[in-house]
N, C-alpha and C positions, 0 to 999 in steps of 0.2 A: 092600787096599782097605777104607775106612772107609765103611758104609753105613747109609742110618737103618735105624730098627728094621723088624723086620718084620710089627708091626701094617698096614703098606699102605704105598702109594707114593702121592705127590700128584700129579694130573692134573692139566694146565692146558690152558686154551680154546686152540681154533683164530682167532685175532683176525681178524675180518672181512677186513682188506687184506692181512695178513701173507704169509697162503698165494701169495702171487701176487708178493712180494718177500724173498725168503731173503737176501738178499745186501744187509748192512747198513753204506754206506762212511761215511768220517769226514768230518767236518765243518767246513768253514775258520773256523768262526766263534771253533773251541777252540784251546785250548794257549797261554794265555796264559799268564806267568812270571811277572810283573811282583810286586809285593808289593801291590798294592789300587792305590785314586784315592784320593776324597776323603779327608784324613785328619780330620775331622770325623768325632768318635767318635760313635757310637748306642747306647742303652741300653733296650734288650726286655724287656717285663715279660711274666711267665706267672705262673700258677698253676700248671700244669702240675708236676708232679715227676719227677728222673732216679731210675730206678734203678739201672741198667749203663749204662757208657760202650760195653761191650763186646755190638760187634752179635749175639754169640751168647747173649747173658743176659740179652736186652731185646727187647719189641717192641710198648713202649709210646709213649703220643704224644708222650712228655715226654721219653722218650730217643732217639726216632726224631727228631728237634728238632735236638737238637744232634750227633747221628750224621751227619744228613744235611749240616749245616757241615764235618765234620771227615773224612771218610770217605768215598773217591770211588768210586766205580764201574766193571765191564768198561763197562756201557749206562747213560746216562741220557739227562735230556730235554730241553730247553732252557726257561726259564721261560718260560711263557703255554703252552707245547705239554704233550701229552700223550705222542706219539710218540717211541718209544727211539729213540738214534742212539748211537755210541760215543763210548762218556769215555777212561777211559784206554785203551782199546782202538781202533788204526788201522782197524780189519775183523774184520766179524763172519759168518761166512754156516752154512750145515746143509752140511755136504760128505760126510754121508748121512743117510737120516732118521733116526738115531739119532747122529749124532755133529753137534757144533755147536764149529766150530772160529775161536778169538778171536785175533789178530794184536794185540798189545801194539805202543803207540807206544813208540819206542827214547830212552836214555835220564831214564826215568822214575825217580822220587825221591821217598821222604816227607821229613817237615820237618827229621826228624832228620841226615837226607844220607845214611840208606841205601839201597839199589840197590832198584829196584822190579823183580821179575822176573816169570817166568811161576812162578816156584818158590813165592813169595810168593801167587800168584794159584791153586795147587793147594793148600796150607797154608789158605787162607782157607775152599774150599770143604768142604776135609777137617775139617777142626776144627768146623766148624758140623753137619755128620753127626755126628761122634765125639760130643760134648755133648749134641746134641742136648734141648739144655735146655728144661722145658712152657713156659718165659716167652718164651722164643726163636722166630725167625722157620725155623728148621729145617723145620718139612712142607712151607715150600715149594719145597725141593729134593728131597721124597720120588719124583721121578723120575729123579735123576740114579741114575750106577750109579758112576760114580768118573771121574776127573779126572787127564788127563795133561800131564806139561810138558815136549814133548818139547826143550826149547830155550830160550833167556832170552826169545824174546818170542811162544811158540807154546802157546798152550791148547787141550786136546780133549776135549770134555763129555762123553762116554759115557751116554747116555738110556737109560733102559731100555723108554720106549715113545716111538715115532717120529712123526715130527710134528707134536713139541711146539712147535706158533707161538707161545706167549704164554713159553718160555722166554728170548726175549730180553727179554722184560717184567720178567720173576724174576731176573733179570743184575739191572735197576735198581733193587732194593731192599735194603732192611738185609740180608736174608740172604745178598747178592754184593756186599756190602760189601767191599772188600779190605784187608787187616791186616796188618802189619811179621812176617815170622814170628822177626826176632830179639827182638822185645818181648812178645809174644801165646805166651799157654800154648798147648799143642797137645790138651789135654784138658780141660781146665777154663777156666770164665769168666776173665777177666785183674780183679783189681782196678784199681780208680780210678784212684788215686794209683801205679801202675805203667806207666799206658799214656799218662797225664800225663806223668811223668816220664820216662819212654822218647822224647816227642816223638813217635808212632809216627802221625801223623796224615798225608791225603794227600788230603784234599779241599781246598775252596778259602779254610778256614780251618785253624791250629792254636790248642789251648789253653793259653793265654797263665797264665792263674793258674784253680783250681778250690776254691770254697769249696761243699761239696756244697749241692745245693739252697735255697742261696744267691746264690750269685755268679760266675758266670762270665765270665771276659775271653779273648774271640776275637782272634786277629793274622792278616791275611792270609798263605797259605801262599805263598811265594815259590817256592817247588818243584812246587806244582800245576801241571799242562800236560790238564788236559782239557777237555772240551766246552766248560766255563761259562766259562770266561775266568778272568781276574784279580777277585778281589772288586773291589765300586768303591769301597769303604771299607775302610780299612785294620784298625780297632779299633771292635769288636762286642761292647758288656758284655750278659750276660742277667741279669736279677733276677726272684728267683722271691718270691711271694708267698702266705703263708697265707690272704688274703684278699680276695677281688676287690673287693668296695669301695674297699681302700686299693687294687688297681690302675686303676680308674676314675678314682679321685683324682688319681694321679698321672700319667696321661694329660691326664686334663684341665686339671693344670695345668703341663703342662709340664717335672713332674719327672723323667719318662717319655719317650721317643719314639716309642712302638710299646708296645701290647699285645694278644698274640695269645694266646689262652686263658688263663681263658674267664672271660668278664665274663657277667654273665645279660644275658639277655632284657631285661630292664628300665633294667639299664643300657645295653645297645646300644638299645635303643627312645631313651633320654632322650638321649644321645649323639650320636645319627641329626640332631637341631636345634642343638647345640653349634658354633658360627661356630669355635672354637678349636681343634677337631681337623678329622679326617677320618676316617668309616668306609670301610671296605673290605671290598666281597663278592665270593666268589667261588664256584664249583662246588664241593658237597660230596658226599659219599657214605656221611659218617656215618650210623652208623645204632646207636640204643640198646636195650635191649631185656635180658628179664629170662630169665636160665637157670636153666634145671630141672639139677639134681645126682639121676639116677636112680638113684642107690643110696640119697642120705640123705634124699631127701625124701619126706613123707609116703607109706608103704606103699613105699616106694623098698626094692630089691632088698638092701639089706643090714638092713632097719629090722624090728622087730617087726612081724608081722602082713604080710609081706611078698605084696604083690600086684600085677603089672603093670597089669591092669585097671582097678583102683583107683586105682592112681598115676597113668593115665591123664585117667580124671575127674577127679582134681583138677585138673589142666592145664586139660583143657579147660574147667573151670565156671569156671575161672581168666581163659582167654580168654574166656568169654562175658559174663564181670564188666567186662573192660576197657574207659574211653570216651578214645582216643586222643586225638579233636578237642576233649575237656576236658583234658587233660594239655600240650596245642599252646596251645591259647588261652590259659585261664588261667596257666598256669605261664612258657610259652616266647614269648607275645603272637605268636603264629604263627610268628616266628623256627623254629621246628621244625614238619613236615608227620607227620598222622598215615600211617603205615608199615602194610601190610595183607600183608607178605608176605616173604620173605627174602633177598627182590632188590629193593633201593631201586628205586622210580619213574626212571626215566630211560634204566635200560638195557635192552638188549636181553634177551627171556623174561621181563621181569618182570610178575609177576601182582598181583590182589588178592586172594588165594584166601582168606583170615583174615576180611574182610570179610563175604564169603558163606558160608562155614564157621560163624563164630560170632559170639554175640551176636544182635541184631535182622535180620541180612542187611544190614543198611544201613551199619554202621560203627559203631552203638551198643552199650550193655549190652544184656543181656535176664536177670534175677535166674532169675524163672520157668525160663529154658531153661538155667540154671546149676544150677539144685535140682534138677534130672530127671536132670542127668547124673550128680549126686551119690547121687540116690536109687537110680536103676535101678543103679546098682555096690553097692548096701548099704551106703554109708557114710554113719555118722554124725556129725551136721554139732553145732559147727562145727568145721573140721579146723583145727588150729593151722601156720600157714606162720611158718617165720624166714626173715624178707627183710632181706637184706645191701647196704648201698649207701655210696657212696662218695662225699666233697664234694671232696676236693684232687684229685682228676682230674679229675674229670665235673664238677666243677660247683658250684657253691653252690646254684643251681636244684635242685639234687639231695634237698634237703632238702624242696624242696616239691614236685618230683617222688613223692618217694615215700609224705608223706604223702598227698596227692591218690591216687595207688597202692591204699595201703592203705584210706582210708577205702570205693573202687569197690570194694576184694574183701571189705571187709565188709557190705556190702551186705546187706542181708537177712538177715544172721545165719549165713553159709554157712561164712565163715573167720573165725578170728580172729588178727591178723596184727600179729607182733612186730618192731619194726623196731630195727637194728643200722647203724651205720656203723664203718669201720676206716680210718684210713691208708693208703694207698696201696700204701707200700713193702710194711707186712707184709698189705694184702688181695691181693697179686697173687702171693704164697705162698701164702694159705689156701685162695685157692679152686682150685688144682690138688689141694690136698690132703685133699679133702674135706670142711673145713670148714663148709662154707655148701650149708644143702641149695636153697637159691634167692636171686640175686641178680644184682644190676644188673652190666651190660658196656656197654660202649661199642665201636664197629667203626669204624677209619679206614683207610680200604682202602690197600691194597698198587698200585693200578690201577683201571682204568675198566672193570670188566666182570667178568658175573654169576659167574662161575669161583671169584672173590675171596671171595664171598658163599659159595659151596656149598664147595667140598673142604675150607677150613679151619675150616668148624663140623662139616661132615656126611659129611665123607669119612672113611678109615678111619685116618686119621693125625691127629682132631682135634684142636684147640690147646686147646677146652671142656675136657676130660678129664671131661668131666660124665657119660661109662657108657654112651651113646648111640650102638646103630647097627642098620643098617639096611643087610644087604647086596644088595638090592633098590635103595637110594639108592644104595650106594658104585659098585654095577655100572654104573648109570644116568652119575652122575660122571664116572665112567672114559670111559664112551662117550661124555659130549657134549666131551671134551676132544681127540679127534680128528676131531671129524667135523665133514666140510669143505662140508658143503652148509647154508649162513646158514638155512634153512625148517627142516630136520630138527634142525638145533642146537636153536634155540629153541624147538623142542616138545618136546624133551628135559629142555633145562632148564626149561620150565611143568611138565610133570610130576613133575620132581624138587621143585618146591617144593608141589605138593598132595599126595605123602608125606608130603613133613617135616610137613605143615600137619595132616595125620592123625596124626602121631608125638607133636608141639609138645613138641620136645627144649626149644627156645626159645618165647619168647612177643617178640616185635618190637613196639617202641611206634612209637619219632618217627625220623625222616630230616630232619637238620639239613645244614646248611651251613657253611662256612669263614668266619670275620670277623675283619678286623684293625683295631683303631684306632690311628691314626696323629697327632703336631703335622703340622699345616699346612705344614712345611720340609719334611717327608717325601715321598722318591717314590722310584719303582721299587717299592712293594710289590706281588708276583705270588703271588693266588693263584689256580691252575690244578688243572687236570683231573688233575695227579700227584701231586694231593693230599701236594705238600711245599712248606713254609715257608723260603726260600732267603734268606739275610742278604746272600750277595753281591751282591743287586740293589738294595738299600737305598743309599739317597742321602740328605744332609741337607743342605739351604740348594740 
């Protein structure tokens, strides 16, 4: 049995309806074969960048993109829903509260024309334990206990805590991604140009040719049989861009058909009047916000002069420096909402607790109530912060994000604040590795609900690797992930977020939204509540 580590195991929510429906049948709308519709090619621009093709070495927005094209699922959701039903899986149900057993539809096949088993479907889950890679979507199977096949089309989940509802959730994501195990290492990441050339794909596209974060050419998978159907377009090019300008441009004029991440603010404002495209919004759940590294940042646990208390204050004089609704407005033209808490606005438990914590009470600075927190610790002001931020993922906004950032934390002479940006590829090594004693993340949820928010920053398996716990939070976690009464949940999770807010492992700015612009030919663009970017519903003409 291959299991994660034993830093903790990840808990997930009781999902409000779930409890009352364990038994998840399939769905006539799937199992399409066909090889696509229109064959009227389309060409997706991003800025976004891949780094693994391999759902165990990735579980960023840029490789969750084209993961979610090529890579089908036991559970996914139909576009415009949020609600899991089964993809490649006939039937899904808990046939005890610790075991959660998956019925494979029969004769299943990736692109390459090898057999899709239940053998393949234990290899997928096993291999994401065993790697258990920091970049990787792995904590969110830190409840499983291991995985049997007793049969080509029978799977049995072994839970280690029971009445997990929201594991059919965790089925629909990169981390229940399912993988060819004749192409796919069993211990290590699979490179690129391996699982390319393998053909080893099983979603409702394969890749066609791969130029990395350059170019890539989608072909409808003729072998996919799950939920989504047949792509409606046959050939799906994506081109990535170093600079959203030039992807503005060529939306707008037609050199483009679609671009989804991430144009700014400004250009979607100017865009919004543009007779020649189409924007497109949809429900988001991102959320941005700056992490604390509690070893290397100032007075942090590995650093000269080493003091929790003191590392404390700076967090908080940090928070009390921050004006959200200047970072939303100016920077994002309100395209982004300021965030008070660690559960974006909209779902269930979420508070403002950040709001009346710090700053003015109201949602603004207060310098005055920043220097007290600095003085009453004895520290000597001003403290030098390195802040780390990123343009090719997050943003080109990002740029004025941070300095807007930095000018509120120097504020009154309290910090003085060095700012750094890196590439993507090598920032999403550094900062597991200690690199960066504070910097910018970006959060695009896994699902619709606050679970998603708490166990992968603050549970004991966190993806942060930022040093941070608190087993007071992790207890609390644990508990509101089976508890089945909706009133007592969400006062669980309120007070798990006025912990963290006393801790401020994190500091949470904006909660943004989904935007796609599209030519005027374009439709079926769905952006939905499962917060994925689906190419199979695109149409042109």
């Amino acid at each position: 049995m291959t299991s994660v580590s034993n830093k903790g195991w990840r808990v997930v929510a009781v999902a409000g309806t779930a409890a009352a429906a364990l038994v998840l049948a399939g769905c006539a709308s799937g199992g399409g074969t066909s090889s696509g519709g229109s064959s009227n090619s389309i060409v997706v621009g991003t800025t976004d960048k891949v780094t693994f093709l391999d759902p165990a070495g990735s579980f960023d927005n840029g490789s969750l993109t084209v993961q979610t094209q090529v890579f089908a699922n036991l559970m996914n959701s139909k576009p415009g829903t949020s609600e899991v039903q089964p993809d490649l899986a006939s039937k899904a149900e808990f046939t005890s509260p610790t075991e959660y057993t998956v019925t494979l539809k029969s004769g299943l096949k990736f692109a390459n024309g090898d057999k899709l088993t239940a053998s393949d479907v234990k290899f997928s889950f096993d291999r994401q334990l065993k790697i258990n890679d920091p970049n990787g979507p792995s904590y969110l199977l830190a409840n499983l206990a291991s995985t049997d096949a007793p049969n080509d089309t029978t799977v049995v989940f072994h839970l280690k805590a029971g009445n997990d509802q929201v594991f059919p959730q965790v089925l629909s994501t990169s981390a229940g991604a399912i993988v060819d195990e004749q192409v796919f290492s069993a211990d290590k990441v699979t490179p690129d140009k391996d699982i390319v050339k393998g053909e080893a794909f099983d979603g409702q596209y394969k890749i066609d040719s791969y130029d990395f974060n350059n170019l890539i050419t989608f072909k409808a998978n003729p072998n996919y049989a799950g939920l989504l159907g047949a792509a409606k377009t046959s050939s799906i090019t994506q081109k990535y861009y170093t600079d959203a300008s030039n992807l503005k441009l060529d939306v707008q004029e037609g050199n483009i058909d679609v671009a989804y991440r991430s144009l700014s603010a400004t250009d979607v404002q100017s865009l919004s009047s543009d007779k020649k495209v189409k924007v497109v919004h949809g429900p988001g759940g991102e959320m941005r916000y700056i992490v604390f590294n509690f070893n290397t940042m100032p007075y942090g646990a590995t650093q000269p002069g080493a003091d929790a208390k003191k590392a404390l204050a700076v967090r908080q004089a940090a928070a009390d420096l921050i004006d959200r609704s200047e970072i939303a407005s100016q920077v994002y033209k309100n395209t982004y909402t300021p965030l008070y808490s660690f559960v974006p606005d909209g779902l269930t438990g979420a508070t403002t607790v950040l709001k009346s914590m710090y700053g003015n009470g109201k949602g603004g600075p207060d310098a005055a109530k920043a220097k007290k927190a600095l003085t009453d610790a004895g520290i000597t002001t001003p403290v030098a912060l390195k802040l780390q931020y990123n343009t090719d993922h997050y943003g080109e906004s990002s740029t004025d994000e941070y300095a807007l950032v930095k000018s509120q934390l120097e504020a009154g002479g309290l910090f003085t604040v060095t700012l750094q940006s890196t590439e993507y590829t090598q920032y999403s090594k550094d900062r597991t590795a200690d690199v960066y004693p504070e910097y910018q993340l970006g959060w695009f949820p896994d699902y619709a609900d606050a679970d998603d928010y708490l166990t992968p920053f603050f549970g004991a398996d966190s993806f942060l690797v930022n040093h941070y716990s608190n087993q007071a939070v992790i207890d609390q976690i644990k508990k509101q992930a089976t508890e089945s009464d909706p009133a007592a949940r969400k006062a669980l999770i309120e007070d798990i977020q006025a912990k963290v807010a006393a801790d401020l492992p994190t500091l949470p700015l904006l909660q943004g939204s989904q935007v796609a612009v599209t030519g005027t030919d374009i439709s079926g663009t769905t952006l939905d509540g499962a917060f994925k970017f689906r190419f199979g519903t695109l149409v042109k003409g």
